[in-house]
C-alpha positions as CSV (number, residue, x, y, z in Angstrom):
1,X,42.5,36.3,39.0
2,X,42.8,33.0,40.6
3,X,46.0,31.2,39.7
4,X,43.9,28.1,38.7
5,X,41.5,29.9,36.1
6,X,44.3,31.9,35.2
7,X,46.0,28.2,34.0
8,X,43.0,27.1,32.7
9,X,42.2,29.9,30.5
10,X,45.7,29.7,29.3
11,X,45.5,25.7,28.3
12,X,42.5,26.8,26.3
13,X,44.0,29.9,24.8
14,X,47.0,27.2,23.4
15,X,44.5,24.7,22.2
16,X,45.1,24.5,18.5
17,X,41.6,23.4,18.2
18,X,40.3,26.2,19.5
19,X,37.8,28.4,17.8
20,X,37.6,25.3,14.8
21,X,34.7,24.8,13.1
22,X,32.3,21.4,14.6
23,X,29.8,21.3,12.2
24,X,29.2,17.3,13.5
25,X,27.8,19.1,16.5
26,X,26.3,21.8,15.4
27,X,24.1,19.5,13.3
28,X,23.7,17.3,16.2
29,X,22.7,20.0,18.1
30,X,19.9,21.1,15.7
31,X,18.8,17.9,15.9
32,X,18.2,17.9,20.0
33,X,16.0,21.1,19.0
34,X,14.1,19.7,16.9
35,X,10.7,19.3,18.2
36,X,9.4,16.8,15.4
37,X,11.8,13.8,16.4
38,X,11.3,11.2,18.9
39,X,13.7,11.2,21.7
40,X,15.0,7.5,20.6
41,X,15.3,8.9,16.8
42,X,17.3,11.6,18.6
43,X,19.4,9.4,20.1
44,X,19.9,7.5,17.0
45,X,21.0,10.3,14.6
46,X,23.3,12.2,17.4
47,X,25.2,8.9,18.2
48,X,25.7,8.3,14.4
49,X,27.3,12.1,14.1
50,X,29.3,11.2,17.0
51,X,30.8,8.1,15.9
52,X,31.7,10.1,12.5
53,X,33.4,12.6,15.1
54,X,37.4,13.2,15.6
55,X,39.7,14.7,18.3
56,X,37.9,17.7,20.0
57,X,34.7,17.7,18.1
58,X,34.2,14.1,19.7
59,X,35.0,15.6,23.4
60,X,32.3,18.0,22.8
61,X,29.3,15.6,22.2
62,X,29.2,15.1,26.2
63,X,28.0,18.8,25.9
64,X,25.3,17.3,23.1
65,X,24.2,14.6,25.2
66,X,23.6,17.1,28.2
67,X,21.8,19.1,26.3
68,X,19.2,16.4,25.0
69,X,18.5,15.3,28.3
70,X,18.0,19.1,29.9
71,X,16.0,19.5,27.0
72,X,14.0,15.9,27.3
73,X,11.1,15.5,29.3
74,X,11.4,13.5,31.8
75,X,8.5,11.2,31.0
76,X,9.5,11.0,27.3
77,X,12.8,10.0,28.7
78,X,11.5,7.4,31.1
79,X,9.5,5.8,28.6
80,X,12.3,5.2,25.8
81,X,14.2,3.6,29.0
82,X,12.1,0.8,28.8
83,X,11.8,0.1,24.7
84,X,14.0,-1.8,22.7
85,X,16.0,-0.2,20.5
């Protein structure tokens, strides 16, 4: 194994947080899926779980926000670019 993953795998493997429960972004996450919200009512609720968000849980929500815009159509994302909030 590469000595670089090797170190890598071991920072993580000490992580005290590791393995904790985020249930902040598990709900955020249910909220990217779900197909009956807006993407601006998304991006409402999931910034409100992340400013309730501590410590690792809060690292993670760059993992949330990557997901919603994979998940985003482009267009939909396009046209909440140019709508007031």
């Amino acid at each position: 194994m590469d000595k670089t993953l090797a170190a890598m795998l071991a920072r993580a493997d000490a992580d005290p947080e590791q393995g904790l429960p985020t249930p902040l972004v598990d709900a955020a996450l249910v909220i990217v899926n779900d197909k009956t919200l807006s993407y601006i009512e998304k991006q409402r609720q999931i910034d409100t779980l992340q400013q309730q968000a501590k410590g690792r849980e809060q690292e993670l929500f760059g993992e949330v926000w990557e997901s919603l815009q994979v998940i985003t159509p482009l267009e939909e994302i396009t046209a909440a670019d140019g709508k007031p909030e």
